[in-house]
C-alpha positions as CSV (number, residue, x, y, z in Angstrom):
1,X,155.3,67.8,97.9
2,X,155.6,68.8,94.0
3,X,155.6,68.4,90.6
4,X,159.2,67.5,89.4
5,X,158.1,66.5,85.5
6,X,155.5,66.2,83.5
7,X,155.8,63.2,81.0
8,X,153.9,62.1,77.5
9,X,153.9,60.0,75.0
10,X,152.2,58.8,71.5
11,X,152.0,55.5,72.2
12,X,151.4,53.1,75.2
13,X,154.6,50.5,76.2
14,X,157.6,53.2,75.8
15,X,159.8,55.6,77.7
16,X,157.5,59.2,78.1
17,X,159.3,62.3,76.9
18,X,159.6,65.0,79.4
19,X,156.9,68.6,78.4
20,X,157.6,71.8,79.8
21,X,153.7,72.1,81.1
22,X,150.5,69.8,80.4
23,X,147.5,69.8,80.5
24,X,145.0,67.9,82.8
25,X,141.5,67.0,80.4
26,X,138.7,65.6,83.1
27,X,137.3,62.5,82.6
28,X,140.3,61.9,80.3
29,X,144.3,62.2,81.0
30,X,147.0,64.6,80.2
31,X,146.4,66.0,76.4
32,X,148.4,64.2,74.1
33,X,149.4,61.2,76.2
34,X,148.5,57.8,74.4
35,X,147.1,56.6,78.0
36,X,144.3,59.3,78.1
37,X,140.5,57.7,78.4
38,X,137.6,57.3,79.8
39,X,139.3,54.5,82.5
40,X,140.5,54.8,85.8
41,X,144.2,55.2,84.8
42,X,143.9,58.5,83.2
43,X,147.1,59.7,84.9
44,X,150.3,57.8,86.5
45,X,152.8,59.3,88.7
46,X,155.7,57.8,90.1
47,X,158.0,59.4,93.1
48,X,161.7,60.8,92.2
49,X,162.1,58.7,95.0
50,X,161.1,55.3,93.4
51,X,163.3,56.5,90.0
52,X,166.7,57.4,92.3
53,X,166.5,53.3,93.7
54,X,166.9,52.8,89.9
55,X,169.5,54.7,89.6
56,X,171.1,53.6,92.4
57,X,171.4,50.2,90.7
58,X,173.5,52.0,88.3
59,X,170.6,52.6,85.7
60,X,170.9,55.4,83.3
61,X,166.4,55.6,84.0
62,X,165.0,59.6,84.4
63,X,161.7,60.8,85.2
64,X,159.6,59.5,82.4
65,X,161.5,56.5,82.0
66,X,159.1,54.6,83.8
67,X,156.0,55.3,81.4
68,X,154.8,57.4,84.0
69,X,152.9,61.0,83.6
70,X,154.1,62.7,86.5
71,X,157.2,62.7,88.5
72,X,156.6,63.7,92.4
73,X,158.7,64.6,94.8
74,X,158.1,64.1,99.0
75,X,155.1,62.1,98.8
76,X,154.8,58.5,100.0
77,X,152.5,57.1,96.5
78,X,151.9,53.9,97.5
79,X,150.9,54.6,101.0
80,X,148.2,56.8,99.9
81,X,144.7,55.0,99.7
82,X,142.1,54.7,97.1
83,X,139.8,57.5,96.9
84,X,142.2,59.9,97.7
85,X,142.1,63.2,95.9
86,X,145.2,65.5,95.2
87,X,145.2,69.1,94.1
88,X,147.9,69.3,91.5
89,X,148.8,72.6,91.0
90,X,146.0,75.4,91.0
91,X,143.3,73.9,89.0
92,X,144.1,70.0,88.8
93,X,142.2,67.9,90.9
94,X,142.6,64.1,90.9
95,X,141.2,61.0,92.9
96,X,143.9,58.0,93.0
97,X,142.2,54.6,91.8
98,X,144.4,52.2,91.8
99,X,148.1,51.3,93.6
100,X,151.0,49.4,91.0
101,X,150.1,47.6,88.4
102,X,150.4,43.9,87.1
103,X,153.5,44.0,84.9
104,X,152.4,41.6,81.8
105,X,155.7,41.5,80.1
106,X,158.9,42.4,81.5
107,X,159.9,46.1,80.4
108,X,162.8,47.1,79.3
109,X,163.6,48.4,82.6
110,X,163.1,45.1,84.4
111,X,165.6,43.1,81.8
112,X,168.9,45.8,82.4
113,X,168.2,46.1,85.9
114,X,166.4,42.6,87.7
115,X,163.6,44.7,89.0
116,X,161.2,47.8,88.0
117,X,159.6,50.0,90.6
118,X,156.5,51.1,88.4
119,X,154.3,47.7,89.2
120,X,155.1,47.8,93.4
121,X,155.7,51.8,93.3
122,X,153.4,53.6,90.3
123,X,149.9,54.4,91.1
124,X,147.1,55.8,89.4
125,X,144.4,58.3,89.1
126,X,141.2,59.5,87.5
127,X,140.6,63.4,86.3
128,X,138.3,65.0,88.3
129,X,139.3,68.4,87.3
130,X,141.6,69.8,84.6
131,X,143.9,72.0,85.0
132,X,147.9,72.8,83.5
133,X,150.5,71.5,85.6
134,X,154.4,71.6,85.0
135,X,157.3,70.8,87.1
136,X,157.6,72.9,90.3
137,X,153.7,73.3,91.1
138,X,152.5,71.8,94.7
139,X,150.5,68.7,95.4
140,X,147.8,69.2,98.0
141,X,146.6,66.0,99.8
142,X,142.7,66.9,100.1
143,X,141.2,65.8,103.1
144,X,137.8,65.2,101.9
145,X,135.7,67.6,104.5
146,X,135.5,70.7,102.4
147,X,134.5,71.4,99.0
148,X,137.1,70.6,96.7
């Protein structure tokens, strides 16, 4: 399970660009996105997996594409449950607050391809602990009984 981008952008509603590291900010979001805040959707991820059905369709869509912060690879997002915390990296910590998303207006995604995996895929988390993170570092599913 790891870290295949790390995604920002300056302003909410649009494709992310893909960053060579970021930066975790507790309590916040990655520094520099436009999604950062004192919410519970301080970070989104979305699997490779979830991004390659997209493609499959014959979409020209890479990691980012889908608004989403980071990119993951082996690691079944919307089966996790709420509450769950995941080390990103060394530092990073996470806890995942919320599963999809109600999609308000239909992206640009959904209009070229009939369907967009962010709102039934995406989930969300909260910054716990800050930390840099960049494509390649682990994710570490905490199991809650040790000190995190």
């Amino acid at each position: 399970m790891k870290i295949v981008a790390v995604s920002i952008s300056d302003q909410k509603g649009v494709p992310k660009k893909n960053i060579p590291e970021g930066r975790l900010i507790a309590d916040f979001g990655v520094e520099g996105d436009a999604h950062g805040g004192p919410w519970h959707r301080q970070v989104s991820l979305l699997a490779r997996e979830s991004i390659q059905k997209m493609q499959d369709l014959g979409l020209k869509v890479r990691p980012g594409s889908f608004a989403e912060n980071l990119t993951t690879e082996g690691l079944d997002l919307p089966g996790l449950p709420i509450g769950t915390r995941l080390r990103l990296g060394e530092e990073a910590l996470v806890e995942v607050t919320q599963i999809g998303k109600e999609c308000h207006d239909r992206c640009a995604i959904y209009r070229l391809a009939g369907d967009c995996v962010m709102p039934r895929e995406g989930i969300f988390a909260r910054i716990l602990r800050g930390g840099p993170v960049k494509p390649g570092d682990a994710i570490t599913i905490m199991d809650g009984t040790k000190e995190d």
